[in-house]
C-alpha positions as CSV (number, residue, x, y, z in Angstrom):
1,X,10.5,-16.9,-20.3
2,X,7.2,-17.6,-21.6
3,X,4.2,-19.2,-19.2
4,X,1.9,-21.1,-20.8
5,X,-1.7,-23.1,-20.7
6,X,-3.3,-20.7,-17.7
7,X,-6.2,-18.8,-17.2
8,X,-4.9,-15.3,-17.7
9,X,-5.9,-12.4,-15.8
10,X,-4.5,-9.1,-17.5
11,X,-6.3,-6.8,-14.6
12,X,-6.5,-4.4,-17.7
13,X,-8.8,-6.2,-20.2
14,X,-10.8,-9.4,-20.1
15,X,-10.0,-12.9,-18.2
16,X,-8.2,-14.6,-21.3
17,X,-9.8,-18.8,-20.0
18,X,-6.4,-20.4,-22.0
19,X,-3.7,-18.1,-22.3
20,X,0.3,-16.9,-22.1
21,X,2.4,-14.6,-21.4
22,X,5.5,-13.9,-22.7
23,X,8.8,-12.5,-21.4
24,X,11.6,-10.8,-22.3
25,X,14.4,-9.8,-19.9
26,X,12.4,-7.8,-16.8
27,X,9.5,-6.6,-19.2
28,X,6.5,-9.1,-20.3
29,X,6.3,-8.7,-24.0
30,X,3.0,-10.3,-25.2
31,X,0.0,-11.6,-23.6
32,X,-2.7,-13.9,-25.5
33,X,-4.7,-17.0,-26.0
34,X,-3.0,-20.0,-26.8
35,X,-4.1,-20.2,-30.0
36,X,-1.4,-16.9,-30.8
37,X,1.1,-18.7,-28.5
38,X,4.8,-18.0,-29.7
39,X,5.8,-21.9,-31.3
40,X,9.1,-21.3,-31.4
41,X,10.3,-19.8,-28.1
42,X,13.7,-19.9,-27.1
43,X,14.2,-20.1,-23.2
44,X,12.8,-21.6,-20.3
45,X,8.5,-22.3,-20.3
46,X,6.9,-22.8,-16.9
47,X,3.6,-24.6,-17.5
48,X,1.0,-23.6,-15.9
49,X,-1.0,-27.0,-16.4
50,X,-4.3,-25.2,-16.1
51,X,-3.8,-23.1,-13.5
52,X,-4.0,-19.3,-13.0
53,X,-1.8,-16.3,-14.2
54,X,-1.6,-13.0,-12.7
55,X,0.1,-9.8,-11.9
56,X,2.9,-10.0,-8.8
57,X,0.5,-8.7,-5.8
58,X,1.1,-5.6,-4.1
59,X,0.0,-5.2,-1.0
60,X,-1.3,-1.2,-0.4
61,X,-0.1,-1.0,3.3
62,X,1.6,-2.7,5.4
63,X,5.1,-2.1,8.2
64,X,7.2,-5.3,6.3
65,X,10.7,-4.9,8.0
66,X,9.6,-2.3,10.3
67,X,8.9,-5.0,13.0
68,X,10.8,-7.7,13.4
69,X,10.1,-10.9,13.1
70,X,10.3,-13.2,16.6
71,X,11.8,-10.2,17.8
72,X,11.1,-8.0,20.8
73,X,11.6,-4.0,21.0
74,X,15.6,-5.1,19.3
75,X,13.7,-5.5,16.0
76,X,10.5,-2.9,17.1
77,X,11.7,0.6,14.4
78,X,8.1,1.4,13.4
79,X,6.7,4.0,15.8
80,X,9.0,7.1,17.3
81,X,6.8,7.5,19.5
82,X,8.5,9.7,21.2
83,X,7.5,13.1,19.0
84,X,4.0,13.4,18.0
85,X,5.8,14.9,14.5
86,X,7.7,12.7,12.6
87,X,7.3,13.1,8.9
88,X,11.5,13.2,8.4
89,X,11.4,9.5,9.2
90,X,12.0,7.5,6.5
91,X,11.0,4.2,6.4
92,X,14.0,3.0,4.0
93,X,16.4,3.8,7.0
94,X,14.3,1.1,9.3
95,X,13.5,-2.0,6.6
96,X,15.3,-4.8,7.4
97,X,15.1,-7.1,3.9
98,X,16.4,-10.0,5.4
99,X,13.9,-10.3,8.0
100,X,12.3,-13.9,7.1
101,X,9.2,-12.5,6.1
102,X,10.2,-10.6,2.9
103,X,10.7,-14.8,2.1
104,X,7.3,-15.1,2.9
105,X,5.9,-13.0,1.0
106,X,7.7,-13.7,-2.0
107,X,6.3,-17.6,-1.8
108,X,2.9,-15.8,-1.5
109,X,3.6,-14.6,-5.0
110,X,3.2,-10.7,-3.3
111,X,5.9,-9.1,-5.3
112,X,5.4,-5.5,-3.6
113,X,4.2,-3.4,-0.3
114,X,3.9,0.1,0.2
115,X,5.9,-0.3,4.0
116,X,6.4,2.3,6.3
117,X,5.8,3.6,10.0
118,X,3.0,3.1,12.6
119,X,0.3,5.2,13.5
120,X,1.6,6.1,17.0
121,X,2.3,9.7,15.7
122,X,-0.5,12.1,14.4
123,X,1.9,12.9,11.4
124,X,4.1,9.3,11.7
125,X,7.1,9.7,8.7
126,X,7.7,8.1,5.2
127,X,5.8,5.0,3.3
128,X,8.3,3.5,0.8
129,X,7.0,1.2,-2.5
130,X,9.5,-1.6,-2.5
131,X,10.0,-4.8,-4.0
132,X,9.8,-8.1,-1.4
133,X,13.2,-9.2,-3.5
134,X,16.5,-7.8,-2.7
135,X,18.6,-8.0,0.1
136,X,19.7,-4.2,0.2
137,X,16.7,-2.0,0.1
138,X,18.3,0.4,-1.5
139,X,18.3,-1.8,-4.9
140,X,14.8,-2.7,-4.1
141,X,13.0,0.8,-4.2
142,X,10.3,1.9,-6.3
143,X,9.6,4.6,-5.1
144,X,10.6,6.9,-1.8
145,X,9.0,8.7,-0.5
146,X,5.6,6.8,-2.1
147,X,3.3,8.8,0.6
148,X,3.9,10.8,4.0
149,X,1.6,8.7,6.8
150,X,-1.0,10.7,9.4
151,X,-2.7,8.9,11.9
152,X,-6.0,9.7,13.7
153,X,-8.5,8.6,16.2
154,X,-7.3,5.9,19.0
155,X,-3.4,5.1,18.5
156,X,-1.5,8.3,18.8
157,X,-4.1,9.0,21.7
158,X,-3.3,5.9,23.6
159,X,0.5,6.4,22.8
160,X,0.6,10.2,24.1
161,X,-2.1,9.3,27.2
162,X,0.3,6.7,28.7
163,X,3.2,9.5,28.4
164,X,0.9,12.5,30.2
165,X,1.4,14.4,27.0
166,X,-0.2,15.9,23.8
167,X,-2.1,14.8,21.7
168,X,-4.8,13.1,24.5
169,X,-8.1,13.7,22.5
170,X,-9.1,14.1,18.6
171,X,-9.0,17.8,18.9
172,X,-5.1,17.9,19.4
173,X,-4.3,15.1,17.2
174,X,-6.0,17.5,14.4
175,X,-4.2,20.4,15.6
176,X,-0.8,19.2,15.3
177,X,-1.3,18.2,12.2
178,X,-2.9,21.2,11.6
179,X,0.1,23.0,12.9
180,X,2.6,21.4,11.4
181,X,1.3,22.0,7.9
182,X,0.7,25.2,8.4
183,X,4.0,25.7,9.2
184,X,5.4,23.7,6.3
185,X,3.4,26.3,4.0
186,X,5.2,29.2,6.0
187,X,8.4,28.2,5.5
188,X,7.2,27.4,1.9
189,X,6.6,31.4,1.1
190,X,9.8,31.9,3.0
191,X,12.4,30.1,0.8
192,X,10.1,30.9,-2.4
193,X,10.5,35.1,-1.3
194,X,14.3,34.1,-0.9
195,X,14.4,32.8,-4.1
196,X,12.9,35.7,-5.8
197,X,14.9,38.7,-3.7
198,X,18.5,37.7,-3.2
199,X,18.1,40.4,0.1
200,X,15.8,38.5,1.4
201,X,17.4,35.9,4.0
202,X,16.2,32.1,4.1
203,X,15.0,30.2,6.7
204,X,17.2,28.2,9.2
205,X,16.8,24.7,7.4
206,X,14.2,22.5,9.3
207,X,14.2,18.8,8.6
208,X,10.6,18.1,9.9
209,X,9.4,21.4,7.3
210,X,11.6,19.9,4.6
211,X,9.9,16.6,4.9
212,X,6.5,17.9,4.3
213,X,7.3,20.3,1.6
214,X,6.1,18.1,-0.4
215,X,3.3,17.6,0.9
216,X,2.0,21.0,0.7
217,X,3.1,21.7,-2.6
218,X,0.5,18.4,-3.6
219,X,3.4,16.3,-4.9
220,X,3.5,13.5,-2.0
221,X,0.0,12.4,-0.9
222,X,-1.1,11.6,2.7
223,X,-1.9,8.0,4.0
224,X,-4.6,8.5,6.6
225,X,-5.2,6.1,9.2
226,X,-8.5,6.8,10.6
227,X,-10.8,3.9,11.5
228,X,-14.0,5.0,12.7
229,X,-16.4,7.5,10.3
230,X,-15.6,10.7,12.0
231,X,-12.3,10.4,11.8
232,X,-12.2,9.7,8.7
233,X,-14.2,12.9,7.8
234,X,-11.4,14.5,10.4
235,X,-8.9,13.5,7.8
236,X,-11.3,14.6,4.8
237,X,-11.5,17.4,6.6
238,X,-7.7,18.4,7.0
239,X,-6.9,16.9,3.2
240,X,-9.3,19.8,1.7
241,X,-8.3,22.6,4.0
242,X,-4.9,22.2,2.9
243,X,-5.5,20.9,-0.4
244,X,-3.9,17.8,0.2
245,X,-3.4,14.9,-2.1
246,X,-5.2,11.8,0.3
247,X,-5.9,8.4,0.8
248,X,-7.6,6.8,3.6
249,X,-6.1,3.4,5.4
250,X,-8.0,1.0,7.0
251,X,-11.7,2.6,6.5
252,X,-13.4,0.3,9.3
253,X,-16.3,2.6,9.1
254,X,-16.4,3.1,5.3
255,X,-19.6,1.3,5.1
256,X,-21.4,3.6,7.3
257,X,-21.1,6.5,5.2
258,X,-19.8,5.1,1.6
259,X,-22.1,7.5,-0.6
260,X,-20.1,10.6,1.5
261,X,-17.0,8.8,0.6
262,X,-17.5,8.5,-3.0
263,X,-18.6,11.9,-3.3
264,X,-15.3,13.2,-2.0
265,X,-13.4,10.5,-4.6
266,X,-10.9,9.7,-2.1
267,X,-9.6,5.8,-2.7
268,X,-9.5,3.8,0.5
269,X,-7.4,1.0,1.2
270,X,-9.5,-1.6,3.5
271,X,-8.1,-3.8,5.9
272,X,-6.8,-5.6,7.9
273,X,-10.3,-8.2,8.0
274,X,-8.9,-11.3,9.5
275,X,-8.8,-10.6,13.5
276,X,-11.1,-9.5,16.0
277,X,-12.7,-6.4,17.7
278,X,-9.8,-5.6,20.0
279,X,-10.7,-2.3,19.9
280,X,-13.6,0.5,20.3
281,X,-13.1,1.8,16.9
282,X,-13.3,-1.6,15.5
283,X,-16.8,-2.6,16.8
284,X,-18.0,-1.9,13.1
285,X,-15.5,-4.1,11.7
286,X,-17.5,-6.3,8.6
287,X,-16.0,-8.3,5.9
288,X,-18.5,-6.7,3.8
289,X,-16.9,-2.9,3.7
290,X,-15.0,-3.6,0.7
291,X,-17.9,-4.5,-1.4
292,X,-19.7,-2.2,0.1
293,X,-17.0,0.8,-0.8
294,X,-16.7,-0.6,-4.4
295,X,-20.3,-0.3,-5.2
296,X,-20.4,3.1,-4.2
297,X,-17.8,3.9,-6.2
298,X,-15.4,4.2,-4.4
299,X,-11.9,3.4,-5.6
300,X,-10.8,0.2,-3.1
301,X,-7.5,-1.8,-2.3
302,X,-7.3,-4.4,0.1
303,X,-3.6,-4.8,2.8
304,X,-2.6,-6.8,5.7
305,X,-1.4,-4.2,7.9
306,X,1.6,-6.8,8.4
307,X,2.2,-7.8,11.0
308,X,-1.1,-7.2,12.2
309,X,-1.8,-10.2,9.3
310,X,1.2,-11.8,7.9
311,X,1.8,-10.4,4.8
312,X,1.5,-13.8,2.9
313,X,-2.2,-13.9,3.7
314,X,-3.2,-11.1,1.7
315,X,-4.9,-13.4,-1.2
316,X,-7.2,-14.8,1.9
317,X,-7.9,-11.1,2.8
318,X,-8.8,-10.8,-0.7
319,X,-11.3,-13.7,-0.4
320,X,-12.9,-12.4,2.4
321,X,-13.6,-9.4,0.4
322,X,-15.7,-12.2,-1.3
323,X,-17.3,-13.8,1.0
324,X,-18.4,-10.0,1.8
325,X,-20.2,-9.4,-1.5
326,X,-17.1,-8.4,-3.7
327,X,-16.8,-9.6,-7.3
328,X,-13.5,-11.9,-7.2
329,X,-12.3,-10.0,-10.1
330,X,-12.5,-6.6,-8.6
331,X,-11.3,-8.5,-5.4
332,X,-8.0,-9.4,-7.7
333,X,-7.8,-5.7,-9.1
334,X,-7.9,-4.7,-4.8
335,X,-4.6,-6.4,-4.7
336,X,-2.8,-5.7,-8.2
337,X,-4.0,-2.9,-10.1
338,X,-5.8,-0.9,-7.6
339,X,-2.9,-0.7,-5.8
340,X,-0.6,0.0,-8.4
341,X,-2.7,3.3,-9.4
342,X,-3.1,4.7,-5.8
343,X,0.6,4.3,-5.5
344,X,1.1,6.1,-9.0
345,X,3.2,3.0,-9.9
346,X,0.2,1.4,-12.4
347,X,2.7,2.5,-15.6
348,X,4.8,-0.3,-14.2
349,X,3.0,-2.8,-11.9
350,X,-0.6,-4.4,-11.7
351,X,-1.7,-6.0,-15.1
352,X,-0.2,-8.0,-17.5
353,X,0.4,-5.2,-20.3
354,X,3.7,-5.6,-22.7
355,X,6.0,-3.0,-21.4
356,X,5.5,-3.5,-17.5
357,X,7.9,-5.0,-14.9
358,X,7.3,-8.5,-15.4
359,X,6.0,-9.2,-12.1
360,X,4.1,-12.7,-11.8
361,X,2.3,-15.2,-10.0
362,X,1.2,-18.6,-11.4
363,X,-1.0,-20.8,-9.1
364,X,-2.2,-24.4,-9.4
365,X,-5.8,-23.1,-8.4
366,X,-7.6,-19.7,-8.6
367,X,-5.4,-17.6,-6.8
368,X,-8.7,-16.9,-4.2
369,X,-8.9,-20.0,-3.2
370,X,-7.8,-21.5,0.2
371,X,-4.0,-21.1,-0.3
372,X,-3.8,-22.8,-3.5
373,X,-0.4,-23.8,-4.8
374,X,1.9,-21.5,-6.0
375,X,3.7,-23.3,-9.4
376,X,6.3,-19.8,-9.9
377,X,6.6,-16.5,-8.9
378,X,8.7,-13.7,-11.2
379,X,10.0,-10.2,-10.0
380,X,11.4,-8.5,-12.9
381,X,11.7,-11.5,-15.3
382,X,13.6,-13.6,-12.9
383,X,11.9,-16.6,-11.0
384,X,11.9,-16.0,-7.6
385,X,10.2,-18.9,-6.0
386,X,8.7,-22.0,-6.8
């Protein structure tokens, strides 16, 4: 496949203004101006008649196929909110790939989504990295478990108020996560000691400790959702005491305290912008928190929070960002490469570098702009829509 007369946007070097990109089975093999273009190039060309070409977008958190679509609680699998500790959930058990707005997406040229539970729980189960094309998720995987998701301030509060049970305040959202990984680092020392003295006995296997072995051990990071500035420093908080790989969702209040946030190098993914207040932790809501973030320093990637914005709208979050003060380059890089490296998936996804999953959009107009038409888009070499 090889795409042709577009403005090129690697996302890991400079904006080629005419360029192409060429494809061989599911990898992209060159990238360049047309002046290098390939003259005699056997297989299909897509033209992208002055348009725009880009990486496949990837949208850094969302719950696509954990709610679905036109459905009532028959389709609702994204909160057990039933036990305030969850983290044995697995979001791959609950996606639903042939919900209608995996279709969606694809036409939107977003390629892939870090999906996964709700924040009704203070420690809520697994985020998967999946592609929007398949229709068994188990062929779609990237990568699962990508992160294990915690969730403070107003949602698991609301969630366990209405039940008359913990957690009811900030303080015991904290403490069970608290608990809970202290626990996970107990029965850590336990099967390491049983390991190393064959008369020492195991423990009795615990799926909920299992789950966040890895955690502890810093090989799965934590998702965060924490919207207002002290619970984000809540989460900080937790993340150092246990030495915990972390990345903040959502952010709201980022802007209030973004030197803080860059000093502690902890990426946060923005979002969602498009909707109103509905909330008290959202009276600080601005368009302008990306940009905001990003000057700081503070590594930034943009998400819908699908459904709370359909997941095909996540180049218009992206523009926000720019009506808020961000460059529309780094706004881009929010939604392709940004993501990619918070994920740990950038060695495959989120530029246009020979070698990586060739993942790609093509649109008639800069891909920023209101909903501009979408000419193609390719997941793993193979055009998926348009």
């Amino acid at each position: 496949m090889l795409i042709i007369n577009g403005t090129v946007h690697t996302m890991d070097g400079p904006v080629i203004p005419s360029g192409y990109v060429a494809v061989t089975g599911s990898r992209i093999a060159r990238v360049g101006p047309m002046s290098r273009c390939p003259q005699d190039w056997e297989g299909e060309t897509i033209d992208a008649r002055g348009g725009h070409i880009l990486p496949g977008l990837i949208d850094a958190h969302c719950h696509l196929g954990m709610f679905g679509d036109s459905l009532g609680f028959e389709g609702d699998d994204g909160n057990e909110d039933t036990d305030p500790c969850t983290p044995h959930l697995r979001s791959i058990d609950a996606i639903n790939p042939l919900d209608r707005c995996f279709s969606e997406a694809r036409a939107a040229g977003v390629t892939t989504v870090l999906t996964g539970p709700g924040s009704a729980n203070p420690i809520s189960g697994q985020f998967a990295a999946i592609r929007t094309t398949g229709r068994w998720v188990d062929q779609m995987i990237l990568q699962a478990p990508v992160a294990m998701k915690l969730a403070l301030g107003e949602n698991p509060k609301s969630v366990y108020n209405d039940r008359h049970e913990t957690p009811v305040t900030r303080m015991a959202t904290a403490a069970v996560i608290r608990e809970n990984l202290s626990k996970a680092l107990d029965y850590a020392e336990k099967l390491e000691r049983a390991e190393e003295d064959e008369d020492e006995d195991p423990p009795d296997y615990d799926a909920k400790l299992e789950a966040l072995l890895p955690v502890v051990r810093g090989e799965l990071p934590v998702h965060i959702h924490a919207h207002r500035a002290d619970d984000i420093a809540t989460g900080l908080r937790i993340a150092r005491e246990f030495s915990l790989r972390c990345v903040i969702v959502h952010g709201t209040e980022g802007h209030l305290i973004p030197d803080l946030l860059a000093q502690e190098r902890v990426p946060v993914i923005t979002g969602p912008s498009l909707g109103d207040r509905s909330k008290p932790e959202l009276a600080n809501l601005s368009l302008e928190n990306p940009a905001v973030l990003a000057r700081a320093g503070v590594p930034i990637a943009i998400c819908t929070d699908h459904p709370e914005i359909p997941v095909q709208y996540l180049p218009l979050c992206a523009a926000l960002a720019v009506k808020g003060g961000l460059d529309p380059e780094e706004a881009l890089a929010a939604i392709t490469i940004s993501p990619a490296r918070i994920a740990g998936l950038d060695s495959r996804l989120g530029s246009l570098t020979p070698g990586k999953d060739a993942d790609i959009l093509v649109t008639a107009g800069h891909p920023l702009e209101l909903l501009p038409p979408v000419i193609a888009v390719i997941s793993q070499g193979v055009r998926v829509h348009g």
